[in-house]
PDB file of N, CA, C and O in Angstrom:
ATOM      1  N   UNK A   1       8.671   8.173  -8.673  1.00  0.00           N
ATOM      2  CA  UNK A   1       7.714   8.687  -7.719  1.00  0.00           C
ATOM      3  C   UNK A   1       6.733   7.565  -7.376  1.00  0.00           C
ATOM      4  O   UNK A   1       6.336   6.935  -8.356  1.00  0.00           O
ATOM      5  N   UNK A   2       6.283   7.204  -6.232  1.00  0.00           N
ATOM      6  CA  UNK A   2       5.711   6.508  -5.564  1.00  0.00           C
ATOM      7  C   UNK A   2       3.761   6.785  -6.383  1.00  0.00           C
ATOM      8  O   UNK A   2       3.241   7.840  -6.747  1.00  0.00           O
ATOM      9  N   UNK A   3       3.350   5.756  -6.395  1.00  0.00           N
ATOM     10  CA  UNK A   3       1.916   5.502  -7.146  1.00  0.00           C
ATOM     11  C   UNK A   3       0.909   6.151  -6.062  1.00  0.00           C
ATOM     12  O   UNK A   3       0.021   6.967  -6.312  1.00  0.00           O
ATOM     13  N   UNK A   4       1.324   5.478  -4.499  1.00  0.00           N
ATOM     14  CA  UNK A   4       0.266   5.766  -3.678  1.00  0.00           C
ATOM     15  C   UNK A   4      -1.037   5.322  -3.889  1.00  0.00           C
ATOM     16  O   UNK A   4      -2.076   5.981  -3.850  1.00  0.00           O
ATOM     17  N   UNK A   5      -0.858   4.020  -4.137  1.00  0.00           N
ATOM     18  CA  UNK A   5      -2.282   3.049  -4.600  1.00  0.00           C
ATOM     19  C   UNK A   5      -3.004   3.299  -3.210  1.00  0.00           C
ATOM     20  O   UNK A   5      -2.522   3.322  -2.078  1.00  0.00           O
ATOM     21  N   UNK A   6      -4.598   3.520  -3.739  1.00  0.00           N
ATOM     22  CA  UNK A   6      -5.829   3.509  -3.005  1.00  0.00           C
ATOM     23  C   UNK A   6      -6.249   2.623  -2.059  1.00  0.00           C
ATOM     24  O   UNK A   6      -6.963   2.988  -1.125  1.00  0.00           O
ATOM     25  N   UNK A   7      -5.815   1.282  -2.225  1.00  0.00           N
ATOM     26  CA  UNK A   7      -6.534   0.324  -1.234  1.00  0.00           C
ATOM     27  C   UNK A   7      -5.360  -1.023  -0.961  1.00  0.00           C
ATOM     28  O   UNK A   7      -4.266  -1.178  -1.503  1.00  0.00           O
ATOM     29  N   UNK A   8      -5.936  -1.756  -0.087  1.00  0.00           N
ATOM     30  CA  UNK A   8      -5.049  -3.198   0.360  1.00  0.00           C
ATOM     31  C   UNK A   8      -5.082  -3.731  -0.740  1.00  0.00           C
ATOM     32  O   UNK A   8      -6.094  -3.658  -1.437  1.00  0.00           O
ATOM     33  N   UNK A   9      -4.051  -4.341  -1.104  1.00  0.00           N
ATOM     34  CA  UNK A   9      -4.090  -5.612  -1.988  1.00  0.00           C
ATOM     35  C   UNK A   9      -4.973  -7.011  -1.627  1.00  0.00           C
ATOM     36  O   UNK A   9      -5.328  -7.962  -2.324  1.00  0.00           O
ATOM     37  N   UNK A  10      -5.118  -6.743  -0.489  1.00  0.00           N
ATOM     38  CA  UNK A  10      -5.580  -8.370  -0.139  1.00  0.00           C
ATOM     39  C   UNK A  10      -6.905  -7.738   1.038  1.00  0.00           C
ATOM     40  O   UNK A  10      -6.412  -8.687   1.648  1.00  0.00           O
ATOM     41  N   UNK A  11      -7.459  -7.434   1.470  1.00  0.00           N
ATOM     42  CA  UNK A  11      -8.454  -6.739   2.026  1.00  0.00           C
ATOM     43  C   UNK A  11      -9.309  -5.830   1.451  1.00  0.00           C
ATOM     44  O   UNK A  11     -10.490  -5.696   1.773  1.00  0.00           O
ATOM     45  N   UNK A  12      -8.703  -5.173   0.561  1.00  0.00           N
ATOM     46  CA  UNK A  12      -9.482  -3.723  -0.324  1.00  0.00           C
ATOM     47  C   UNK A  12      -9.928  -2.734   0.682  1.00  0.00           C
ATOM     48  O   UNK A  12     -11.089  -2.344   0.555  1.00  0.00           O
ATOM     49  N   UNK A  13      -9.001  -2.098   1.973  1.00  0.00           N
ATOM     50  CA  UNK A  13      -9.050  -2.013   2.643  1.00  0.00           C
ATOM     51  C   UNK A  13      -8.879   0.365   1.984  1.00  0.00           C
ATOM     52  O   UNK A  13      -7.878   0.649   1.326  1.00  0.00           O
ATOM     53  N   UNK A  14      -9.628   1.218   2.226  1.00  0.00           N
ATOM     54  CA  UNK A  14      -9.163   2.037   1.377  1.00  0.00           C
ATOM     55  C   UNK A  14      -7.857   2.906   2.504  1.00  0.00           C
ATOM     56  O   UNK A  14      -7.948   3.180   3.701  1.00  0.00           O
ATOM     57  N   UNK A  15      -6.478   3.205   1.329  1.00  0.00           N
ATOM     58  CA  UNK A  15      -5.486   3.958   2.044  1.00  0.00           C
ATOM     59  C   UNK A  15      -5.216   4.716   1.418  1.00  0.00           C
ATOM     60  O   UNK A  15      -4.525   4.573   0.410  1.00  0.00           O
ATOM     61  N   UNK A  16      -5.823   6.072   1.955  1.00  0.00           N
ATOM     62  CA  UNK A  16      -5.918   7.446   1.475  1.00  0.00           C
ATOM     63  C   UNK A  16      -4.616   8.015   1.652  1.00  0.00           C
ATOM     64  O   UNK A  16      -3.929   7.685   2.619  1.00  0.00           O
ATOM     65  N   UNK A  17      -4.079   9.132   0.502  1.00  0.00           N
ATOM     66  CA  UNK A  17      -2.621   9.174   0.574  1.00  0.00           C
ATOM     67  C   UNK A  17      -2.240   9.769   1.858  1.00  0.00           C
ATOM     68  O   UNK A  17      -1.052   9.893   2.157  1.00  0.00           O
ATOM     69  N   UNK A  18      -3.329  10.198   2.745  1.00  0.00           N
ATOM     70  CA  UNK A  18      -2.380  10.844   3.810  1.00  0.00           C
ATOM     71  C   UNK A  18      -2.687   9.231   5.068  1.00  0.00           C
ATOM     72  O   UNK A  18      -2.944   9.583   6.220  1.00  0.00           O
ATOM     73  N   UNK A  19      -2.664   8.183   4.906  1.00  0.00           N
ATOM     74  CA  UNK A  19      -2.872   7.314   5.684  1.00  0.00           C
ATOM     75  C   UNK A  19      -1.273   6.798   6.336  1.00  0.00           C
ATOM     76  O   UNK A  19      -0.302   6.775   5.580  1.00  0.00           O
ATOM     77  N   UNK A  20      -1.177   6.500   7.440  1.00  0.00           N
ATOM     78  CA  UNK A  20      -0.393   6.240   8.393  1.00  0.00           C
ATOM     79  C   UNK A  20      -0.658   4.706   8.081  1.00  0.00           C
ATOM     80  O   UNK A  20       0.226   4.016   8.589  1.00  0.00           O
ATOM     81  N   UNK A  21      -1.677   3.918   7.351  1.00  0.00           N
ATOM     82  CA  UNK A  21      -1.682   2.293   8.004  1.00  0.00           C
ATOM     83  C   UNK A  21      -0.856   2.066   6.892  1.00  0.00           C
ATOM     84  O   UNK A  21       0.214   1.513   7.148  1.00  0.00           O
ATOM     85  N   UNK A  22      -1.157   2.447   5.341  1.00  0.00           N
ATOM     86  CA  UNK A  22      -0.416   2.156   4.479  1.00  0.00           C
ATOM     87  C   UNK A  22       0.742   1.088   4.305  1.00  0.00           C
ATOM     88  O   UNK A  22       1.096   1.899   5.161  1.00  0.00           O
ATOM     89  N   UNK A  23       1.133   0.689   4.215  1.00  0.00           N
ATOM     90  CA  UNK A  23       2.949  -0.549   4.271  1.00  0.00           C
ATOM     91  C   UNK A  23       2.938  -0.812   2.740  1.00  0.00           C
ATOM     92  O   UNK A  23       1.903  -1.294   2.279  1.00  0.00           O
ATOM     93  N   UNK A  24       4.018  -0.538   1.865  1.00  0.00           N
ATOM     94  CA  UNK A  24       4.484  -1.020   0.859  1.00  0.00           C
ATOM     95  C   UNK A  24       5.634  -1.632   1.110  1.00  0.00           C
ATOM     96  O   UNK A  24       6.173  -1.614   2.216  1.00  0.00           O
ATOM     97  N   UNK A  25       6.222  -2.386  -0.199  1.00  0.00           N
ATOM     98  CA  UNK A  25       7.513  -3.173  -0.204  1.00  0.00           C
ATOM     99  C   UNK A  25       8.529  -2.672  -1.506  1.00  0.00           C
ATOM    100  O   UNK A  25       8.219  -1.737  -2.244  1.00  0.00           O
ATOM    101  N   UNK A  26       9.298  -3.153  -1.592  1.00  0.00           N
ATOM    102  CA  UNK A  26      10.195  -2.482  -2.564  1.00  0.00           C
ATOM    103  C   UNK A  26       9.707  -2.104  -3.773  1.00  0.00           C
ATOM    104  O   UNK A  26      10.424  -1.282  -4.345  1.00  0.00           O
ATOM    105  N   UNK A  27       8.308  -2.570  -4.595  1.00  0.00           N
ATOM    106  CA  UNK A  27       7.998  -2.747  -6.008  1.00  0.00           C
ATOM    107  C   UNK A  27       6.158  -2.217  -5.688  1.00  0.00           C
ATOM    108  O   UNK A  27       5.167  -2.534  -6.345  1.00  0.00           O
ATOM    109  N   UNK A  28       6.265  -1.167  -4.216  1.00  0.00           N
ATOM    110  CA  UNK A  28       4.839  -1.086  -4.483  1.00  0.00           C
ATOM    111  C   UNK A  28       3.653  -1.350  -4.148  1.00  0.00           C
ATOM    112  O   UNK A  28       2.643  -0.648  -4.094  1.00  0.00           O
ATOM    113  N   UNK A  29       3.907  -2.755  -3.854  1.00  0.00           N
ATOM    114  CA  UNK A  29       2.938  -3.392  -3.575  1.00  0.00           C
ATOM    115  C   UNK A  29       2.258  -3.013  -2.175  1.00  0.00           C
ATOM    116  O   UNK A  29       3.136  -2.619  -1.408  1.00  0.00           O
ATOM    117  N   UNK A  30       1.250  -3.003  -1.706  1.00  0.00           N
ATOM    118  CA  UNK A  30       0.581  -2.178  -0.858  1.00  0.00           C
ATOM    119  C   UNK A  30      -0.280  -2.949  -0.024  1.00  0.00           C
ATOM    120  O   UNK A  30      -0.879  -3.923  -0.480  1.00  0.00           O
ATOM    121  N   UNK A  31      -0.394  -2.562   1.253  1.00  0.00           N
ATOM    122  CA  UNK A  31      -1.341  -3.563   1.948  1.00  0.00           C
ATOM    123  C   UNK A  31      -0.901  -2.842   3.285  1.00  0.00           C
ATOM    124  O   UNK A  31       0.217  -2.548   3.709  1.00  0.00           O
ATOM    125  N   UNK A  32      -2.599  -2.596   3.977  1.00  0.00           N
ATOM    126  CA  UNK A  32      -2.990  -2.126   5.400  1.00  0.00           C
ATOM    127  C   UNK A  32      -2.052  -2.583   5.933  1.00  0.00           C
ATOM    128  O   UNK A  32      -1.354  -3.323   5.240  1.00  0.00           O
ATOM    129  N   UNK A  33      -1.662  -2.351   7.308  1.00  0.00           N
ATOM    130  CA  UNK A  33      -0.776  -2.327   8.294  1.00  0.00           C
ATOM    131  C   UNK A  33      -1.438  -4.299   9.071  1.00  0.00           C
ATOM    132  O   UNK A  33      -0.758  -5.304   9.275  1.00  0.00           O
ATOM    133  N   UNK A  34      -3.135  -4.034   9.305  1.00  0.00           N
ATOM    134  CA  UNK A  34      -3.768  -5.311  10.110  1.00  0.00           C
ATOM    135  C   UNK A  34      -3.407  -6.819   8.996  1.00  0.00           C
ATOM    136  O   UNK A  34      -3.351  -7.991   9.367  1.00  0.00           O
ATOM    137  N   UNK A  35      -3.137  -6.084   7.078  1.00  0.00           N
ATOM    138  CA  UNK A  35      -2.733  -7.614   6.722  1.00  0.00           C
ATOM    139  C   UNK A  35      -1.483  -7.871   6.659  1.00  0.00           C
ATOM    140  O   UNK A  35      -1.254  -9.060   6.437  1.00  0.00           O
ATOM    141  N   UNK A  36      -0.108  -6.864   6.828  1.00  0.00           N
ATOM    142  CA  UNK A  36       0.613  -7.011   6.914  1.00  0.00           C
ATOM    143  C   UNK A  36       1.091  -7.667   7.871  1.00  0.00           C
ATOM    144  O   UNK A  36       1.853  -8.584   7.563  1.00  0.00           O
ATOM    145  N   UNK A  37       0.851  -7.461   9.116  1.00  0.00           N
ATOM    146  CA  UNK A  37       0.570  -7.915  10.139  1.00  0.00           C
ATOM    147  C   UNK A  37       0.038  -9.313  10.307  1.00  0.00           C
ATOM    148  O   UNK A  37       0.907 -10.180  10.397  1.00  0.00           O
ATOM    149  N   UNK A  38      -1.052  -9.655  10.358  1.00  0.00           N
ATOM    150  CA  UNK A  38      -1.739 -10.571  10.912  1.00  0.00           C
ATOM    151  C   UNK A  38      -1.853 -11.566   9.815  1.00  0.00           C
ATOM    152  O   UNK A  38      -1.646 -12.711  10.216  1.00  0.00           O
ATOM    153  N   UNK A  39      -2.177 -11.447   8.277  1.00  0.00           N
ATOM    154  CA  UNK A  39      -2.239 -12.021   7.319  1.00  0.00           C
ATOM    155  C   UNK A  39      -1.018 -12.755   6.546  1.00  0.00           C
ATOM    156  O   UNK A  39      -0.803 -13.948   6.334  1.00  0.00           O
ATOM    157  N   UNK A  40      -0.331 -11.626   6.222  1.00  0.00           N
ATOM    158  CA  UNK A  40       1.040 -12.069   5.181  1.00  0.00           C
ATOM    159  C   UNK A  40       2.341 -11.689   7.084  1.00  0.00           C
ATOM    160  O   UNK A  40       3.564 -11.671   6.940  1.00  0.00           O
ATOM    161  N   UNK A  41       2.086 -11.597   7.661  1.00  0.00           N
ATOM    162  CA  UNK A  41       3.141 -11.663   8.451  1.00  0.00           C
ATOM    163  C   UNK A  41       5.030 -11.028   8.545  1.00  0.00           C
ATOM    164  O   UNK A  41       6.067 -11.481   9.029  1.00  0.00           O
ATOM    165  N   UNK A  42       4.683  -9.905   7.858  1.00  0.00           N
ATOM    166  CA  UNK A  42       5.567  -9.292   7.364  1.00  0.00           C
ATOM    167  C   UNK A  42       6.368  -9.390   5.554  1.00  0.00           C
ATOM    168  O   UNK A  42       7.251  -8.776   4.955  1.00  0.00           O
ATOM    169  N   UNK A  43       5.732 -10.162   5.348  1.00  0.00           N
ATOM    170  CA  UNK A  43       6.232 -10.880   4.038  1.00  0.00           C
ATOM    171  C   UNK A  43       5.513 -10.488   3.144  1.00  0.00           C
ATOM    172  O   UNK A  43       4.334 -10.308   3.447  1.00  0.00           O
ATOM    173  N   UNK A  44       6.029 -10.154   1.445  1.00  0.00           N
ATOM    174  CA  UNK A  44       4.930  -9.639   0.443  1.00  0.00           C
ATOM    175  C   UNK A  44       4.872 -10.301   0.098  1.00  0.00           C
ATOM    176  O   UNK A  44       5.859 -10.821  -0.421  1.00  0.00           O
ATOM    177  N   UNK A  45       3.151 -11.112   0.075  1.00  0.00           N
ATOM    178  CA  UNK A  45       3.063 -12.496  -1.371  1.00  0.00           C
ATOM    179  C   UNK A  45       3.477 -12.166  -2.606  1.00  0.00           C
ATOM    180  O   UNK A  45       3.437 -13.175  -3.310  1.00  0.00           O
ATOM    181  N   UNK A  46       3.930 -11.039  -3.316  1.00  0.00           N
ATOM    182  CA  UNK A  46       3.980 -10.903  -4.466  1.00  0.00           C
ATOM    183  C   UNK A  46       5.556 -11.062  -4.618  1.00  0.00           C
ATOM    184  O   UNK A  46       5.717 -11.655  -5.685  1.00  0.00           O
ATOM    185  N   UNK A  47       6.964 -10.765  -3.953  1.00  0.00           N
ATOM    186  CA  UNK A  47       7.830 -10.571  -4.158  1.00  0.00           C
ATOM    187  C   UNK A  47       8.832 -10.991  -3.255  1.00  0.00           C
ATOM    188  O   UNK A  47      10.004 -10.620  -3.330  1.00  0.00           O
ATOM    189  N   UNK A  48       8.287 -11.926  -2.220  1.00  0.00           N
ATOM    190  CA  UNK A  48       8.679 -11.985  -0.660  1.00  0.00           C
ATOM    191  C   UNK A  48       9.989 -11.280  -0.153  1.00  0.00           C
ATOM    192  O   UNK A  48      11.010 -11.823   0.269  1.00  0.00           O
ATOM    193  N   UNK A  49       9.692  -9.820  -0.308  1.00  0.00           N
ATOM    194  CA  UNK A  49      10.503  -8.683   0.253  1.00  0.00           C
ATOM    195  C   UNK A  49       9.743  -8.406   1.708  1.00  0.00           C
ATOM    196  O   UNK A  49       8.826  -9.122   2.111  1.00  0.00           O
ATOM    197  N   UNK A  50      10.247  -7.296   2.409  1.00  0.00           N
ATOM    198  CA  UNK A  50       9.377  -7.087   3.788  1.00  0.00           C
ATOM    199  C   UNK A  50       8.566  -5.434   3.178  1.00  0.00           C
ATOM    200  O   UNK A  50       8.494  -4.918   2.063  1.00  0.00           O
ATOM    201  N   UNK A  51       8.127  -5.072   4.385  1.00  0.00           N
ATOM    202  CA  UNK A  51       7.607  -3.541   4.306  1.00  0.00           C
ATOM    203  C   UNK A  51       7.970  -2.653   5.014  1.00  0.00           C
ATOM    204  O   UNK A  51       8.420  -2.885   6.136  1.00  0.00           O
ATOM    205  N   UNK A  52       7.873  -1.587   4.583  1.00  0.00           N
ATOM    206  CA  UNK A  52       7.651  -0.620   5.421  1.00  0.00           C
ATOM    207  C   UNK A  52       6.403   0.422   5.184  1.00  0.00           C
ATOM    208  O   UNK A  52       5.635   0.337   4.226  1.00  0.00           O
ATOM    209  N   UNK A  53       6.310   1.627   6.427  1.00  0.00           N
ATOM    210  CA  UNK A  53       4.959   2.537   6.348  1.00  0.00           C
ATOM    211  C   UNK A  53       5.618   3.512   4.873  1.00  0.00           C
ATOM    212  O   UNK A  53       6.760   3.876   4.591  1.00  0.00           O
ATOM    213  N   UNK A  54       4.558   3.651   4.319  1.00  0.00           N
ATOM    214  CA  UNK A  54       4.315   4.810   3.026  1.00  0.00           C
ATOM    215  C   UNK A  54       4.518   5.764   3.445  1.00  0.00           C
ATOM    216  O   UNK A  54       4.157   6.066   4.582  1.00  0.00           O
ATOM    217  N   UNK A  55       5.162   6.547   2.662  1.00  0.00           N
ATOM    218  CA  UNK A  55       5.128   7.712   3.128  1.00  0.00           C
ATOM    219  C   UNK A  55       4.262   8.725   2.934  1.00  0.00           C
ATOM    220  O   UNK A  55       3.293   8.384   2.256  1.00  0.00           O
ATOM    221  N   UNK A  56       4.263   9.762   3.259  1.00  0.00           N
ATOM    222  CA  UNK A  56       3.274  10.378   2.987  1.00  0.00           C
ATOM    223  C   UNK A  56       3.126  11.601   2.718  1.00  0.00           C
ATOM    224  O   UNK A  56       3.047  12.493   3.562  1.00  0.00           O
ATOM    225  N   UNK A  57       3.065  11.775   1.255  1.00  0.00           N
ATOM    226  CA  UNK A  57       3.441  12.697   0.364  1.00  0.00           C
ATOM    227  C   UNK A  57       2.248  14.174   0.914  1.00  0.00           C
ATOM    228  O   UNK A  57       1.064  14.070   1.235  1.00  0.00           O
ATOM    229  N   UNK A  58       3.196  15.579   0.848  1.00  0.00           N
ATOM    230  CA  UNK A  58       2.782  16.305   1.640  1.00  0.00           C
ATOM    231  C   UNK A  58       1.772  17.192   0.485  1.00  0.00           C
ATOM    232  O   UNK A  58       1.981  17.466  -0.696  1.00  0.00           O
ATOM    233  N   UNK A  59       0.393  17.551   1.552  1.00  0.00           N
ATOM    234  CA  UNK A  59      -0.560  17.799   0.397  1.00  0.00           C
ATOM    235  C   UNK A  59      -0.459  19.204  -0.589  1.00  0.00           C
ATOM    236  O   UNK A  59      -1.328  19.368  -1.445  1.00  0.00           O
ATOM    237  N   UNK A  60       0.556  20.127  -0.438  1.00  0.00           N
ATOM    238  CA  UNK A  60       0.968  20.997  -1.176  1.00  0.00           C
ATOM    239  C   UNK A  60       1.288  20.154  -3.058  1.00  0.00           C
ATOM    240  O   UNK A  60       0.696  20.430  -4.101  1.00  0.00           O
ATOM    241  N   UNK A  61       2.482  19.067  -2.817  1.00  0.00           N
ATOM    242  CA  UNK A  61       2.575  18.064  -3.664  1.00  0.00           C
ATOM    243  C   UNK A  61       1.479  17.743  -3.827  1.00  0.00           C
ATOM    244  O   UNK A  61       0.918  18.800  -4.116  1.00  0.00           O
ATOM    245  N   UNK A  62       0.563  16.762  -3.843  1.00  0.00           N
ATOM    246  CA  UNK A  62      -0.362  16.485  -4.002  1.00  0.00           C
ATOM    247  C   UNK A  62      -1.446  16.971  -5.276  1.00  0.00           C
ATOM    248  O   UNK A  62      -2.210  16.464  -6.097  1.00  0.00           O
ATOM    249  N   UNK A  63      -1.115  17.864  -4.980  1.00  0.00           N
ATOM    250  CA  UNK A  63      -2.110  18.591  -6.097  1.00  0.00           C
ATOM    251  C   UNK A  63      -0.807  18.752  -7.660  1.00  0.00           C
ATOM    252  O   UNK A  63      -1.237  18.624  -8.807  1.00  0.00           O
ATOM    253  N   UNK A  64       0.273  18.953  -7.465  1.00  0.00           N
ATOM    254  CA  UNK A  64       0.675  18.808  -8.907  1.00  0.00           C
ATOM    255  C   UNK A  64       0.784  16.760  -8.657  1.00  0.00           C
ATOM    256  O   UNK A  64      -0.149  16.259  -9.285  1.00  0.00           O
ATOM    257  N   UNK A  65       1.423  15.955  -8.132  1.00  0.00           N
ATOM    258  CA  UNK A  65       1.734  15.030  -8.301  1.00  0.00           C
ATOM    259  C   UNK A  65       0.699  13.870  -7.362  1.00  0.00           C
ATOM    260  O   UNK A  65       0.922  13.276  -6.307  1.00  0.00           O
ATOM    261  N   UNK A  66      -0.404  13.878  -8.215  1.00  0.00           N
ATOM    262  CA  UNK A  66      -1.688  13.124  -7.378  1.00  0.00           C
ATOM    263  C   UNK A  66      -1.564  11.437  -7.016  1.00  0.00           C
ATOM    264  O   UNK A  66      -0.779  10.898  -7.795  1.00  0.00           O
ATOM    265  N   UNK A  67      -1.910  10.889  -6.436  1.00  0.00           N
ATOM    266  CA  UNK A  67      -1.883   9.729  -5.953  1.00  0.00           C
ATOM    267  C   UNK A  67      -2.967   9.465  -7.431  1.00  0.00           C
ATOM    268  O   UNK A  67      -3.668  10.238  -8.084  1.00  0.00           O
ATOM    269  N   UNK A  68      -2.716   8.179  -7.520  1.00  0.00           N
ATOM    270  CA  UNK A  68      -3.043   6.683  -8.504  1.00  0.00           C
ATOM    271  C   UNK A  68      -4.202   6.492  -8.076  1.00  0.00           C
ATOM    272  O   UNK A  68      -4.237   6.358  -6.852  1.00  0.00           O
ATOM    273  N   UNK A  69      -5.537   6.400  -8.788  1.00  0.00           N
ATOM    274  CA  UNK A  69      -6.781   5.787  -8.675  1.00  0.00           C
ATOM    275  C   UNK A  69      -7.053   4.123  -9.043  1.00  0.00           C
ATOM    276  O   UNK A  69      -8.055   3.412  -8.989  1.00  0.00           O
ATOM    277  N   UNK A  70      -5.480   3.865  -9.486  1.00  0.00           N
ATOM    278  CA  UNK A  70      -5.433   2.224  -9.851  1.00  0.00           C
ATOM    279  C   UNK A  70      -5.393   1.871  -8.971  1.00  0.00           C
ATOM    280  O   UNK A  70      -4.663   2.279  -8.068  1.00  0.00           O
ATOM    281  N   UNK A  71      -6.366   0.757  -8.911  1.00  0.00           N
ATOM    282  CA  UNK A  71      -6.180  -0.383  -7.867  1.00  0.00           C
ATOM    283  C   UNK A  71      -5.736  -1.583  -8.334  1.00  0.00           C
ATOM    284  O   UNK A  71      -5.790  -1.920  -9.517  1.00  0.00           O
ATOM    285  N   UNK A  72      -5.223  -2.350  -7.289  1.00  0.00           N
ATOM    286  CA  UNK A  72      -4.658  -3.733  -7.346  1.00  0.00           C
ATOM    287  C   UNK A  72      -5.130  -4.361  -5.921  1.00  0.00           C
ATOM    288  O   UNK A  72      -5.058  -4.012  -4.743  1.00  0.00           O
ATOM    289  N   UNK A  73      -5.804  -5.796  -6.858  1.00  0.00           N
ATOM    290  CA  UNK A  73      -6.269  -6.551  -5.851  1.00  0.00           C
ATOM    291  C   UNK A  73      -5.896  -8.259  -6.232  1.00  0.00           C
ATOM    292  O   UNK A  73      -6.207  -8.876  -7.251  1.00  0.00           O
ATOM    293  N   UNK A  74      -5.337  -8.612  -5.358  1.00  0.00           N
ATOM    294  CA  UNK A  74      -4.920 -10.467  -5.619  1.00  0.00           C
ATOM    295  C   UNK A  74      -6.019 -10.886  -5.736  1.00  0.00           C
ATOM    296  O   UNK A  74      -7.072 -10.554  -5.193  1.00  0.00           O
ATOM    297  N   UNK A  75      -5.707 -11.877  -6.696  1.00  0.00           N
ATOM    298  CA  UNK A  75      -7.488 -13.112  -6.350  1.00  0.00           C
ATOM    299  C   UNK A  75      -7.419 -13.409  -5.122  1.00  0.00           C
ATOM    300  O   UNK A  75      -8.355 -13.045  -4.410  1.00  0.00           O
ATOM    301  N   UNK A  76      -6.338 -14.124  -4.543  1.00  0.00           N
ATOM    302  CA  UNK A  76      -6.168 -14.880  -3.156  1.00  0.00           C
ATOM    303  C   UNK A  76      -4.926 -14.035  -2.146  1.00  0.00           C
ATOM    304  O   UNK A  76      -3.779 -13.816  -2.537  1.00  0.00           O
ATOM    305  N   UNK A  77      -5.472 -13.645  -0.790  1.00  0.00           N
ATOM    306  CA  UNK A  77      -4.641 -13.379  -0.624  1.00  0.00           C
ATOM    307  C   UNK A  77      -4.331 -14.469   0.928  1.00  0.00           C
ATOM    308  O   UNK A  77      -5.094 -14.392   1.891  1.00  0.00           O
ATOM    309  N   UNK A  78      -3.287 -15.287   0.919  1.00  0.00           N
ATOM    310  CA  UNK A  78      -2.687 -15.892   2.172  1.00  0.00           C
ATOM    311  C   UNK A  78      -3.828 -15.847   3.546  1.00  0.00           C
ATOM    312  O   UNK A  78      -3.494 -16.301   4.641  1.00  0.00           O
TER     313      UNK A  78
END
């Protein structure tokens, strides 16, 4: 089951589980749509896999299977 981490990796940007900007990559890793984009350029610094949008777990779920209050943030991001 998907973590649904809280914020950008590289912006700290917050992505609430029902967020549309969201983009993860195969392992997770998470980052707004504007650094995916404009920053890392489709590419994950952590794993150089690509992304896609999160999905977005429906809020009935939600309440037994809650999104992750862990965050992850790079020192540096690109």
């Amino acid at each position: 089951m998907l973590e649904l981490r809280p914020a950008c990796e590289c912006c700290g940007a917050e992505l609430p589980p029902d967020s549309s900007d969201a983009r993860i990559c195969t392992f997770e890793c998470t980052f707004c749509a504007r650094c995916v984009d404009v920053v890392l350029h489709g590419v994950c610094p952590n794993c150089g896999g690509d992304f896609q949008p999160r999905p977005i777990r429906p809020p009935a779920e939600l309440a037994t299977h809650p999104a992750t209050t862990r965050r992850v943030v790079r020192e540096r991001c690109p």
